[in-house]
Structure formats: C-alpha cells, structure tokens
N, CA and C atoms as a LAMMPS dump frame, in Angstrom:
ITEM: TIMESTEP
0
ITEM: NUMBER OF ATOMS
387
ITEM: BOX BOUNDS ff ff ff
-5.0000000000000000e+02 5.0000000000000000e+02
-5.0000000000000000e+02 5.0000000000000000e+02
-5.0000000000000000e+02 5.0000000000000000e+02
ITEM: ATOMS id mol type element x y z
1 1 1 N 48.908 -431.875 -401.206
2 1 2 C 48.26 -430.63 -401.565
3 1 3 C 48.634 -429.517 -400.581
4 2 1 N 48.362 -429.658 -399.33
5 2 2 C 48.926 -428.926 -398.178
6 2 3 C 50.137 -428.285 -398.295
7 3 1 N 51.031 -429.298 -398.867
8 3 2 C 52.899 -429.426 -399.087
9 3 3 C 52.817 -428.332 -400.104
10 4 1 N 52.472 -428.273 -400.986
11 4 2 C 52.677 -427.616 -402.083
12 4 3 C 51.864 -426.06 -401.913
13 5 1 N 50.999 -425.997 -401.494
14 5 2 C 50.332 -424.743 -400.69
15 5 3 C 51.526 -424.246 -399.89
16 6 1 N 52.037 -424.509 -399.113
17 6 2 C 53.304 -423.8 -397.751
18 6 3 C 53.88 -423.865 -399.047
19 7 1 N 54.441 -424.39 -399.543
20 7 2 C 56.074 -423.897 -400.554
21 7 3 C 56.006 -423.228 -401.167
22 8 1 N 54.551 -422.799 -401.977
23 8 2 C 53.879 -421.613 -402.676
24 8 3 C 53.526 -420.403 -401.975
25 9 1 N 53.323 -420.4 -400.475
26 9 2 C 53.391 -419.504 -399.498
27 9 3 C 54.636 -418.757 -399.642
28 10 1 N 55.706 -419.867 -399.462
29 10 2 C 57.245 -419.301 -398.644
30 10 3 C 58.294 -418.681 -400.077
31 11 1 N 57.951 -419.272 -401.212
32 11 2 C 57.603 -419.122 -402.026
33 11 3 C 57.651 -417.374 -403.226
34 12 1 N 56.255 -417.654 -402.428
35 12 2 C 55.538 -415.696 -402.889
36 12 3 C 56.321 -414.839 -401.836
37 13 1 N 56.137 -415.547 -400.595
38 13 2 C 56.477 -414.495 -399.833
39 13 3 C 58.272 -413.811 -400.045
40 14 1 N 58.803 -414.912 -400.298
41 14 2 C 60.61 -414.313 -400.711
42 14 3 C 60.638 -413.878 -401.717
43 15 1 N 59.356 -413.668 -402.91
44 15 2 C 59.705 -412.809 -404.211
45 15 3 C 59.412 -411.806 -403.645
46 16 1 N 58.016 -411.894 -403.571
47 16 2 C 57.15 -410.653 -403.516
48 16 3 C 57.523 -409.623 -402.119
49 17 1 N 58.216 -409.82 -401.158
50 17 2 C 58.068 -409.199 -399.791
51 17 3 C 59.534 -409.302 -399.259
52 18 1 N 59.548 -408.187 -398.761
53 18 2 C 61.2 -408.143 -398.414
54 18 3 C 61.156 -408.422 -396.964
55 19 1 N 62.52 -408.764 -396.342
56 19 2 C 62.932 -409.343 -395.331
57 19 3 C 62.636 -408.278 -394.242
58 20 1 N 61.716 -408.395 -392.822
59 20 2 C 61.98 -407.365 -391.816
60 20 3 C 62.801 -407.734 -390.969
61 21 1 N 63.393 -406.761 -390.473
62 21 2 C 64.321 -406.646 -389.446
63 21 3 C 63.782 -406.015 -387.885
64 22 1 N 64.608 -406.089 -387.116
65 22 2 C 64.565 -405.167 -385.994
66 22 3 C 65.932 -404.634 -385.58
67 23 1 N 66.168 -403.477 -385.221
68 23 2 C 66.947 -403.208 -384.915
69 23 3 C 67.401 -402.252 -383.122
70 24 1 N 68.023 -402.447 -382.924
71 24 2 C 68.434 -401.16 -381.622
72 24 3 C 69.89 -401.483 -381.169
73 25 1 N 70.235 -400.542 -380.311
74 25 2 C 71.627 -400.084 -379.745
75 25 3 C 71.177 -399.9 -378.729
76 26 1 N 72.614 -399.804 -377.89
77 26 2 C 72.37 -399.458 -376.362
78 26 3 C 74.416 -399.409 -376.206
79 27 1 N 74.567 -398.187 -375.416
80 27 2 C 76.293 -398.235 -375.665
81 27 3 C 76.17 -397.131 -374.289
82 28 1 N 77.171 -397.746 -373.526
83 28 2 C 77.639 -396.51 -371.567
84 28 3 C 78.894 -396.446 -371.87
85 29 1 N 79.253 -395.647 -371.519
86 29 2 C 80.696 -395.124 -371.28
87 29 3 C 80.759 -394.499 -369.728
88 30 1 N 82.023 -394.781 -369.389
89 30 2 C 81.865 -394.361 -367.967
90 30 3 C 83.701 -393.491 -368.077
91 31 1 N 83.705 -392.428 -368.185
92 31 2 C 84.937 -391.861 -368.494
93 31 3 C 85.653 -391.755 -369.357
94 32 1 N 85.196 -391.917 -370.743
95 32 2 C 85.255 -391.817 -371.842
96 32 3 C 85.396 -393.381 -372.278
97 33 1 N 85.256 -394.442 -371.445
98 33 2 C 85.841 -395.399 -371.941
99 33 3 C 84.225 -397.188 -372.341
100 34 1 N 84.709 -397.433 -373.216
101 34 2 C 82.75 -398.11 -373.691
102 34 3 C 83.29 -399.422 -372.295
103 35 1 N 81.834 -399.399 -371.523
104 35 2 C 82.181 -400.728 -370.305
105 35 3 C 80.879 -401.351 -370.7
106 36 1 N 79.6 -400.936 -371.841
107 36 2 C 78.714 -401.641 -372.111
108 36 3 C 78.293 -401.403 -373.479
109 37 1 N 77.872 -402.465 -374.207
110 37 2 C 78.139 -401.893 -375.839
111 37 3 C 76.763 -403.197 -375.874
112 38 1 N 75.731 -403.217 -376.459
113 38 2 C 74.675 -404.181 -377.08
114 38 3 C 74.09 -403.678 -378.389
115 39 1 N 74.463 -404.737 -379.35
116 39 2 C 74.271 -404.6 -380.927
117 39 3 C 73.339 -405.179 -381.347
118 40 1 N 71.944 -405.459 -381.663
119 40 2 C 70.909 -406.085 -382.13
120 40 3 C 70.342 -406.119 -383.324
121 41 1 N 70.324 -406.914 -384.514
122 41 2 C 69.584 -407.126 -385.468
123 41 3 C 68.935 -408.509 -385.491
124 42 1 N 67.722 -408.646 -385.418
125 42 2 C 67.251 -409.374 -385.821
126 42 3 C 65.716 -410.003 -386.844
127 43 1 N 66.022 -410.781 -387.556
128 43 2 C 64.408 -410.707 -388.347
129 43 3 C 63.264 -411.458 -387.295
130 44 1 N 62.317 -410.754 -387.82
131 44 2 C 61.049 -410.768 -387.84
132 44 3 C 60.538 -411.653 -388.106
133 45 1 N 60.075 -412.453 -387.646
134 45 2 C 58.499 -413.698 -387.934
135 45 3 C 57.562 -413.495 -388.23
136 46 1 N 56.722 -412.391 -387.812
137 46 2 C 55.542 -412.009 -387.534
138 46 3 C 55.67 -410.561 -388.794
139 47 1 N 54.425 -410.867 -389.898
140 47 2 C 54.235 -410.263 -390.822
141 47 3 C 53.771 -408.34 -389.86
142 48 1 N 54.07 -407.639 -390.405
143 48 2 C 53.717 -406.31 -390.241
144 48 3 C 53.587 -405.487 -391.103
145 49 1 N 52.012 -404.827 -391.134
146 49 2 C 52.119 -404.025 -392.033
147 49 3 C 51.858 -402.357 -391.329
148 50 1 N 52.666 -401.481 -392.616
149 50 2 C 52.649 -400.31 -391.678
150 50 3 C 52.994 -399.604 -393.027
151 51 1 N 53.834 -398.4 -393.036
152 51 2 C 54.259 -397.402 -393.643
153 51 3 C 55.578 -397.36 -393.792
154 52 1 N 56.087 -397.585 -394.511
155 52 2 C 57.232 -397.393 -395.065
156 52 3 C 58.026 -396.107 -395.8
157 53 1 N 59.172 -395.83 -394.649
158 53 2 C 59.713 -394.536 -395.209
159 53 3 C 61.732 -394.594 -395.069
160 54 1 N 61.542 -393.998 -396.543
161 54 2 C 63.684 -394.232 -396.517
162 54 3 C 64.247 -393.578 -395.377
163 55 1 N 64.979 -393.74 -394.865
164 55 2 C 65.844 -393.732 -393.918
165 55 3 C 67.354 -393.406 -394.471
166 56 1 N 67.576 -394.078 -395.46
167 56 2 C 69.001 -393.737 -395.429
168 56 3 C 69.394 -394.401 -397.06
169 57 1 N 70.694 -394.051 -397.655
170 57 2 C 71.104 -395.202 -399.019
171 57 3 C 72.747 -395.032 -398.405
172 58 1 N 72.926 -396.497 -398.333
173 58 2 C 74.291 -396.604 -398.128
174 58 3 C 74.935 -397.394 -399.401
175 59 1 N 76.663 -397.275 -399.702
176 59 2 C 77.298 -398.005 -400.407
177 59 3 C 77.486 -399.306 -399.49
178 60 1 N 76.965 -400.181 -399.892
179 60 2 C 76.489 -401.08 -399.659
180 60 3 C 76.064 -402.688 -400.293
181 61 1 N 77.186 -403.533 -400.673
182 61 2 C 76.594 -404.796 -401.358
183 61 3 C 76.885 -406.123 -401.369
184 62 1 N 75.917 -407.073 -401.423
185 62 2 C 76.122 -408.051 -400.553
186 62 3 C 76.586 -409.231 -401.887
187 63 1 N 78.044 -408.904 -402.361
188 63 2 C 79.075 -409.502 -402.88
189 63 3 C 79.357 -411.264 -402.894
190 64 1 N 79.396 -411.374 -401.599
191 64 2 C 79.516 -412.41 -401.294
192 64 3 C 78.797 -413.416 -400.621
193 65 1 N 77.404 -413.321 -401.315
194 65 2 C 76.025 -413.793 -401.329
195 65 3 C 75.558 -414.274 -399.768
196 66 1 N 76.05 -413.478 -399.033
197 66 2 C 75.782 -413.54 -397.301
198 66 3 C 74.296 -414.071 -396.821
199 67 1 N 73.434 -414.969 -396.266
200 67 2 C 72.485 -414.424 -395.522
201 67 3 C 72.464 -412.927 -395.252
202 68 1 N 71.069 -412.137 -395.75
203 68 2 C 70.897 -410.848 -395.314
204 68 3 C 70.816 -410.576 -393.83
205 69 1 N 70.838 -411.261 -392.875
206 69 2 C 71.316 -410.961 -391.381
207 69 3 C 72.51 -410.918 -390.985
208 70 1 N 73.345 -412.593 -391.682
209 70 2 C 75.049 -411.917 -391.33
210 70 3 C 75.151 -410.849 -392.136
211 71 1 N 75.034 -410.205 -393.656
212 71 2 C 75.638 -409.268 -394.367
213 71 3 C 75.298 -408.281 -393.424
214 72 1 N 73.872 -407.936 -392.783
215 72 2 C 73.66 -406.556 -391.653
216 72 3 C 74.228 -406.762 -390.61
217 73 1 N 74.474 -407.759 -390.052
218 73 2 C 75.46 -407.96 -388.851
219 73 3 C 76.795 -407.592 -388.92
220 74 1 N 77.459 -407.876 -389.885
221 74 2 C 78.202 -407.865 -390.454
222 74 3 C 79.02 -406.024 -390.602
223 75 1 N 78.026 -405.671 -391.201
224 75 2 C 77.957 -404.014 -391.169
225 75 3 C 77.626 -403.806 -390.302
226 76 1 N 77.297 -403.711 -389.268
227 76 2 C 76.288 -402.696 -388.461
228 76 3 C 76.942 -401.478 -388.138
229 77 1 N 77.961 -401.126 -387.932
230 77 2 C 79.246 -400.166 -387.835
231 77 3 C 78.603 -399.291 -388.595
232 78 1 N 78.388 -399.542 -390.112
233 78 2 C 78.157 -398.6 -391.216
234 78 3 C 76.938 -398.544 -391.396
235 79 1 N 75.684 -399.325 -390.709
236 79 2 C 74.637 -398.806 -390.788
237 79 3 C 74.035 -398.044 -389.658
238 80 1 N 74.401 -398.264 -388.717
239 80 2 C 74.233 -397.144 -387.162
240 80 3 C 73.882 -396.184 -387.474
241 81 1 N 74.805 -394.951 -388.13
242 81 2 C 74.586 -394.032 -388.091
243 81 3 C 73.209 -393.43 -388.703
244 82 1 N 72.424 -394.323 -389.755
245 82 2 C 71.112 -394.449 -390.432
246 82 3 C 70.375 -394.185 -388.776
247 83 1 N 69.985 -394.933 -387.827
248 83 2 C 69.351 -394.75 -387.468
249 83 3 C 69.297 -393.71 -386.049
250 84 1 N 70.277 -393.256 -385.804
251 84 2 C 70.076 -392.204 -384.756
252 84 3 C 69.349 -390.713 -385.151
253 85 1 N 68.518 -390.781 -385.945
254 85 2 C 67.808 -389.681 -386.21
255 85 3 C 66.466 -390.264 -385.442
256 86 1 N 66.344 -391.651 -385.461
257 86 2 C 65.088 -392.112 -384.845
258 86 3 C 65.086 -392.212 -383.222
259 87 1 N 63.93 -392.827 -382.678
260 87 2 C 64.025 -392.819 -381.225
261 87 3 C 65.382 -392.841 -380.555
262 88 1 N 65.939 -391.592 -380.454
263 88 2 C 67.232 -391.854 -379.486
264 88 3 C 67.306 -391.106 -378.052
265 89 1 N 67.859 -391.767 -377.413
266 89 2 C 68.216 -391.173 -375.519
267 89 3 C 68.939 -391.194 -375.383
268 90 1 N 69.204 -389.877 -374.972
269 90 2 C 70.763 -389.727 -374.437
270 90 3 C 70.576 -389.151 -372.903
271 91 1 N 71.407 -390.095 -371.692
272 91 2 C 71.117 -389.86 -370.507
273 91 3 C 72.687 -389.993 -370.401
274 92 1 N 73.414 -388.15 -369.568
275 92 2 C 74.396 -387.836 -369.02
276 92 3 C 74.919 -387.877 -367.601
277 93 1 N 75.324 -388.263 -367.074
278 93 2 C 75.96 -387.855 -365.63
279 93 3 C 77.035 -387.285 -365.013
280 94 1 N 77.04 -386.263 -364.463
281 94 2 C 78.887 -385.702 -364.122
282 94 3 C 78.599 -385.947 -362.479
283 95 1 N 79.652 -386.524 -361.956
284 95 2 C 79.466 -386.603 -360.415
285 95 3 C 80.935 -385.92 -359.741
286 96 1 N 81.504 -384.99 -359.2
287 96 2 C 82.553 -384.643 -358.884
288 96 3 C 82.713 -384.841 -357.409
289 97 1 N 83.571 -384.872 -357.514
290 97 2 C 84.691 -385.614 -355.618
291 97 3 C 85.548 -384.908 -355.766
292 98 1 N 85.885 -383.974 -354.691
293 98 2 C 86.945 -382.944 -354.577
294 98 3 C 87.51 -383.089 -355.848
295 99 1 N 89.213 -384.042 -355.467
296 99 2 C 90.07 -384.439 -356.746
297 99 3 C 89.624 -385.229 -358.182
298 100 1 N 88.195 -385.972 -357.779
299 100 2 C 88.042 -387.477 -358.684
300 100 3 C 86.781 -387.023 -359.509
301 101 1 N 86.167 -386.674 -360.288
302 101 2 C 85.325 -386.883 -361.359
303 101 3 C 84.761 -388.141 -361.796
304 102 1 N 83.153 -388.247 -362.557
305 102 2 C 83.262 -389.614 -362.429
306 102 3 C 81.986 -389.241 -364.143
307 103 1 N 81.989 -389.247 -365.523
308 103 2 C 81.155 -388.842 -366.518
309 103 3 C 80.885 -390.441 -366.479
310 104 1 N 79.129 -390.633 -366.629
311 104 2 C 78.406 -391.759 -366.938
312 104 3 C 77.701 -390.997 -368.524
313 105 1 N 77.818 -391.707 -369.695
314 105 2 C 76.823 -391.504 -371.179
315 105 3 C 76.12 -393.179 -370.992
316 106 1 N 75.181 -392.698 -371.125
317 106 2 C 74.08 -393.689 -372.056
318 106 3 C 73.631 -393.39 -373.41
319 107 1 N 73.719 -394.347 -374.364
320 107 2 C 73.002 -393.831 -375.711
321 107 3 C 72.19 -394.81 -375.91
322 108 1 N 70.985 -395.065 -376.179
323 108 2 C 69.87 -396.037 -376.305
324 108 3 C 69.519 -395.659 -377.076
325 109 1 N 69.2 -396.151 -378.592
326 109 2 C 68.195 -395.984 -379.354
327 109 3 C 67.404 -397.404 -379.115
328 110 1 N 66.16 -396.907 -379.776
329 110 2 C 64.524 -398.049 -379.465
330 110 3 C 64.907 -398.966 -380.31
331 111 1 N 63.611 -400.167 -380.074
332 111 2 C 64.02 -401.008 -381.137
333 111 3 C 62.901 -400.138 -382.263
334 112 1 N 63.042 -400.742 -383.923
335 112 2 C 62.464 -400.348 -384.996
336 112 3 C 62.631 -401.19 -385.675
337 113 1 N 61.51 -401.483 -386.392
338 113 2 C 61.089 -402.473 -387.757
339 113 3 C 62.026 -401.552 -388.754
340 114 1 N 62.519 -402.359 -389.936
341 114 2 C 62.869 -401.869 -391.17
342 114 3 C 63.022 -403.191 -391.953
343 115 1 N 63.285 -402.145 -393.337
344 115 2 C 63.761 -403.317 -394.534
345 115 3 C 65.172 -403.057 -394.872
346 116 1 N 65.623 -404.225 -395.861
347 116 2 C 67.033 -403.609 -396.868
348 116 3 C 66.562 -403.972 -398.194
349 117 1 N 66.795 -402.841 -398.985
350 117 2 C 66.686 -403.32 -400.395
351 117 3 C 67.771 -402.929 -400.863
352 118 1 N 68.539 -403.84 -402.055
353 118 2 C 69.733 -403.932 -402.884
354 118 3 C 69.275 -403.334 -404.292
355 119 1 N 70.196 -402.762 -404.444
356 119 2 C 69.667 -402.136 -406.235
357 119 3 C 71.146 -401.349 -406.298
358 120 1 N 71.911 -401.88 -407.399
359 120 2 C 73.092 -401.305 -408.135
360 120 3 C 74.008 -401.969 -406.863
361 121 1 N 74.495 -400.888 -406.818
362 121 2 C 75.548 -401.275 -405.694
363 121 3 C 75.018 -400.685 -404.07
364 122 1 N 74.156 -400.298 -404.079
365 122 2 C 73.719 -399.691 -402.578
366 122 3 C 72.417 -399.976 -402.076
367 123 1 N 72.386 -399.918 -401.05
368 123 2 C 71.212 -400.572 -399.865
369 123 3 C 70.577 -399.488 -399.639
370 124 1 N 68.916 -399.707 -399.42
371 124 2 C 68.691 -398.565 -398.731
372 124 3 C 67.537 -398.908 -397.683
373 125 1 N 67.627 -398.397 -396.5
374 125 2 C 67.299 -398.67 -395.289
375 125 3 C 65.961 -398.089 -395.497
376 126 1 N 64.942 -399.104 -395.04
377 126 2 C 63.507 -398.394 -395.07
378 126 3 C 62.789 -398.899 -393.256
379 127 1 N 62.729 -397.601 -393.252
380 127 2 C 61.58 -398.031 -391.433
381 127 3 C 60.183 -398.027 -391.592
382 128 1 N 59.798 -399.151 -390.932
383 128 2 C 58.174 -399.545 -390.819
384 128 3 C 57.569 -399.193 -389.498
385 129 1 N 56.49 -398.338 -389.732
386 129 2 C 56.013 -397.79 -388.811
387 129 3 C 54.555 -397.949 -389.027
C-alpha cells in the first residue's frame, strides 16, 4: 500500500509539476584572457513554491530525448544570456605599473530557482521567486 502511494506521488508529481532548477555563473578574466570560468545547473529536491515569471523563449528542443539537465547543460552557452538581467555583479580592476598594466573582471551572477517548459519547438525559461 505504502509502494503504491510513493509511485502515485512520483507519479503526479512528473505530470503535474515541472522540473526546478538552479542556476548561476561566475567567469574572471585577468587581461582579457578567462583564468576562471564556473557553470552550474542543477535540480532541486526540495519542493518550492513562489511566483513564477518568463524570463526568456529560446529556439530550443530537446530532439534527442536528453535528461532535462544534460539537454540544459548541454546548452548553457545559449541559455546564459536569459539570465543576466537578474542578480548580476560586475567587479572591475585596473592596476597600472609604469610600463605593465594589470585589468581583473569578475562577472557573478546569483544562484536562481527556475523552470523549462517545451512547447513547439522552443523553451521558455521561467524564474521562481
């Protein structure tokens, strides 16, 4: 009885409720050149409820019936740009030495809950807040 309760759980929950994610970046350049680059997607365990708002619709489709984490892993290149409208930091440095120059960039965006939903051929990025 138990058994059949959880499978009816896991169940509802993959019709009815879409997959959360987390996401963030973090990328330095030290003279124009990337010496630190960290790419993060990962799902969520822990149910959250919040507000949901589009973010973005990309061409976008998962063809080749991917797990929806490799297919976003996969992309992340083409979904990035979705989220730098959200929490982003940008911390500059110019340090000059007579002859030698030295430019430090940081770009950090936060982490953020979202969804993906598929419909036609394109995805569209929703953040939970």
């Amino acid at each position: 009885m138990a058994r059949t309760f959880c499978l009816l759980v896991v169940l509802a929950q993959g019709l009815f409720c879409s997959e959360l994610f987390w996401f963030s970046y973090k990328i330095v350049t030290v003279n124009a050149l990337v010496v630190y680059e960290q790419k993060n997607i990962a799902s969520v365990s822990v149910p959250y409820e919040g507000e949901a708002k589009v973010l973005c619709t990309l061409p976008l489709y998962n063809t080749q019936k991917l797990p929806l984490e490799q297919f976003l892993r996969k992309h992340y290149d083409e979904i990035l740009p979705c989220f730098y409208p959200l929490s982003t930091h940008l911390l500059s440095r110019r340090e000059q030495y007579l002859k030698h120059g030295n430019d430090r960039v940081e770009l950090v965006i936060e982490p953020v809950r979202f969804t993906v939903d598929f419909k036609d051929e394109f995805a569209t990025i929703k953040t939970i807040r």
